[in-house]
N, C-alpha and C positions, 0 to 999 in steps of 0.2 A: 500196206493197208490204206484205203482211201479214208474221207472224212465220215462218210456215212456211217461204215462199220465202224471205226472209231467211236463215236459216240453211240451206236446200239453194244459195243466193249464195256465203255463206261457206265451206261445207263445198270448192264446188269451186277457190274460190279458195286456201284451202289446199293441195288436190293441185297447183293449178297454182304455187301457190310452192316446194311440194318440187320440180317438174320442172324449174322454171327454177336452184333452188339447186345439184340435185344431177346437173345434163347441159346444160351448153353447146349442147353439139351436137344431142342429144334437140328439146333445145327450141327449135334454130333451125328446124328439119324442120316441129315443131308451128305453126310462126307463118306456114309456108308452106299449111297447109290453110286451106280456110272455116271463117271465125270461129266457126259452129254446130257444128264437130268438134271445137273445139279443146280443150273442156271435158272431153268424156267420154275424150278422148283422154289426158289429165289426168289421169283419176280412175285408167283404167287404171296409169297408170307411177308414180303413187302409192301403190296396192296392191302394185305390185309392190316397188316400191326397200321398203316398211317391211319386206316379209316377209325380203329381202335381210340388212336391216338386222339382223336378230335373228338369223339365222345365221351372218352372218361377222364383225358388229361387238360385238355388247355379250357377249365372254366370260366377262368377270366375274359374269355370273349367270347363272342355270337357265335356259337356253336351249331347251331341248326345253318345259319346261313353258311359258314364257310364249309360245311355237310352237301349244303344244295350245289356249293359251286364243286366242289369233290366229284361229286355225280356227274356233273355236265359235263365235267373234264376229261372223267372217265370214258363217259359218251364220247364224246369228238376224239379220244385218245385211240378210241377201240374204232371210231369208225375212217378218221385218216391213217391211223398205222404212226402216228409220232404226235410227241408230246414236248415240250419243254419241262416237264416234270418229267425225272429222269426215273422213276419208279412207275409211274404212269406208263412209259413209253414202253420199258421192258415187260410190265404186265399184259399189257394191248398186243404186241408181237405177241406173248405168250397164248393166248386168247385168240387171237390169227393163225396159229402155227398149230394147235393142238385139239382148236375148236371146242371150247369152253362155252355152254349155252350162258346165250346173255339170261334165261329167266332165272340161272342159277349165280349169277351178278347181279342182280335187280334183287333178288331172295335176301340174300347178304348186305347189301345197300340199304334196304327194308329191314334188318334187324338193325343194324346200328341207329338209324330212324327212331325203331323204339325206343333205345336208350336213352334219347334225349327225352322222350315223353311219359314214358312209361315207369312206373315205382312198384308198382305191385303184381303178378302176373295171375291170370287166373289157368287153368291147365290149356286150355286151345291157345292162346299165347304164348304160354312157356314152351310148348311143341312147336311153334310157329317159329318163336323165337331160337331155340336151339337150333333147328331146319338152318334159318338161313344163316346164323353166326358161325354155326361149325361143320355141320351135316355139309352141307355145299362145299364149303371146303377141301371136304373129301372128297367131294366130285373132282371140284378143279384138277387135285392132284392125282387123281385116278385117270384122268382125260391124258394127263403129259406121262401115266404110268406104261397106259395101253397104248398110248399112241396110234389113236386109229380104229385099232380091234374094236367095233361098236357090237360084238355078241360077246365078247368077254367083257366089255363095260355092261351091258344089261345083265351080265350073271352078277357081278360082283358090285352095282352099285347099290343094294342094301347093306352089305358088310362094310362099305366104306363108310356110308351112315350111321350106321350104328356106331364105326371106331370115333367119330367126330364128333357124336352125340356122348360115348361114355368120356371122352378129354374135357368137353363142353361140362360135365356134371360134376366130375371132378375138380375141376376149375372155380364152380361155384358154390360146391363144399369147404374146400378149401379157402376160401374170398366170403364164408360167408358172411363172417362180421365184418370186414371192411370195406365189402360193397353196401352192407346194411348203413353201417355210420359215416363212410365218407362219400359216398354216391347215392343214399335212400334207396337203395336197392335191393328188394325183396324177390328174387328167382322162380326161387322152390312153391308153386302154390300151396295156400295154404297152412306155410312156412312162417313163423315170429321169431327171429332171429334170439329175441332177449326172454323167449320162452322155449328154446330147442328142443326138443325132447327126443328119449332112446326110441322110442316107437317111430319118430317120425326119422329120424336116423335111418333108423333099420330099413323103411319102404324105398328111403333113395337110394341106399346100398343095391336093392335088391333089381330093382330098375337097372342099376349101374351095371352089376353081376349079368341083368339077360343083355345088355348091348356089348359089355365085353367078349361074351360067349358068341354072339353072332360077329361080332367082327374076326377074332380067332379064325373063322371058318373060312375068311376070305384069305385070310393069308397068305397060303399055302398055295393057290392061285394066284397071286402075284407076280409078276415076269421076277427072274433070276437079277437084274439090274435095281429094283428098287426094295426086295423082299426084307434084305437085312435089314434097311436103314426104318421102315412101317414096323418090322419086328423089334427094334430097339425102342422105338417109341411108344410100341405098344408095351413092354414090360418095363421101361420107366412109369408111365400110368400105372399099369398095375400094382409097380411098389408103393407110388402116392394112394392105391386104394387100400394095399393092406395095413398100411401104418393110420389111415383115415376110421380103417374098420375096428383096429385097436385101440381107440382112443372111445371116452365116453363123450358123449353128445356137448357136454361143457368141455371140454378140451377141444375141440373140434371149432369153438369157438375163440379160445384162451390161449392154444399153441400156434405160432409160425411152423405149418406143414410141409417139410422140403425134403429134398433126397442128396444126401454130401455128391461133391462134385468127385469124391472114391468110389462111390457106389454108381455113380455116373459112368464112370470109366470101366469098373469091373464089370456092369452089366455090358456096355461095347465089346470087353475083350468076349465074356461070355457066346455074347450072339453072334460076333464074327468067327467065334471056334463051334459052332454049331452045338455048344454045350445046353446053351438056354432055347429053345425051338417053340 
């Protein structure tokens, strides 16, 4: 092995130690693709979790600025093909290799953006924002799904948004009081975290209920190599929705909403015995 490939080895084994560090469940879904996805599939949720990172974790410093330098990085990462950032590096091949539109990187870069400025969301915001936090997301990984197939990515890139848009929701049901008191952040328009109510409950649920129904559909069209690991993911979410939907709107604020790392595993063994579909 020369030095070159040595370090694009390294680079992704990196990403794939953040994935495995920082998502459990992320990363049992990943161990269910073909071993030649599991990389770029990597590179992606390593991009993503650092830019996370600088927005909601490190407040103690200039957050917007080392934001701006992220992006430039990204830029020059994506347009020489290497990076001294070893997650950079891996992401940018991945984005070379699989053809990942930059508007759908700029989209994502542009929500994190908001988080530093934004507290309150009004509905064209909160869609904007969801769009490029998660919905793109889905692209990415649809891009390294299909590999190529650009009329099977135009069938299936609304079902991919919609699955990154119902994780994106749930996500922020779930977070809802501790994005409200430890980051000021208000999501859901409309939304007063210290006034929750079942009505306004019920309208997110029902949101949540049509983008999980539309992503289901793509499923099943998903190449043979990635379908289990999108379907395990998808009915982990699911069981975060039905224990979110049995709870009253004050618990929903008052309980930590998690799924045991048992139930984790049973839903794997399920989906890989084509029990759970």
């Amino acid at each position: 092995m020369d030095h070159i490939e040595l370090y694009h080895r390294v680079c992704n084994e990196i990403s794939l130690v953040i994935t495995h560090r920082y998502s459990t469940s992320f990363s049992m879904g990943i161990r269910m693709f073909a071993s030649h996805l599991r990389s770029p599939v990597c590179a992606i949720y390593g991009f993503v979790r650092i830019a996370d990172e600088i927005v909601d974790t490190f407040h103690h410093v200039d957050q917007a600025t080392i934001l701006s330098r992220f992006k430039e990085d990204t830029s020059q990462a994506i347009a020489q093909q290497y990076s001294t950032n070893p997650v950079l590096h891996s992401f940018a091949r991945t984005v070379s290799r699989y053809k990942i539109e930059q508007k759908h990187i700029d989209a994502f870069l542009h929500s994190m953006e908001m988080d530093l400025t934004k507290r309150i969301y009004n509905r064209e915001e909160f869609n904007r924002y969801v769009y490029g936090s998660a919905e793109v997301v889905g692209l990415f990984c649809l891009k390294v799904f299909l590999d190529g197939d650009e009329s099977k990515y135009n069938a299936l890139e609304g079902t991919a948004c919609a699955l990154g848009s119902a994780f994106q929701k749930i996500n922020f049901l779930r977070d809802l009081k501790s994005d409200f008191e430890e980051r000021g952040r208000i999501y859901f328009p409309g939304v007063n975290p210290g006034q929750f109510t079942e009505s306004e409950k019920e309208v997110i649920e029902e949101e949540i209920a049509q983008d999980f129904a539309e992503a289901y559909r793509g499923i099943a069209d998903l190449p043979v190599s990635v379908r289990k690991g999108v379907l395990l993911a998808y009915h982990y979410y699911l069981d975060l929705f039905r224990k979110i939907k049995g709870l009253s709107s004050a618990d929903v604020l008052n309980k930590r909403i998690r799924i045991s790392n048992f139930r984790k595993f049973q839903l794997m063994i399920l989906v890989n015995l084509g029990i759970l579909k």
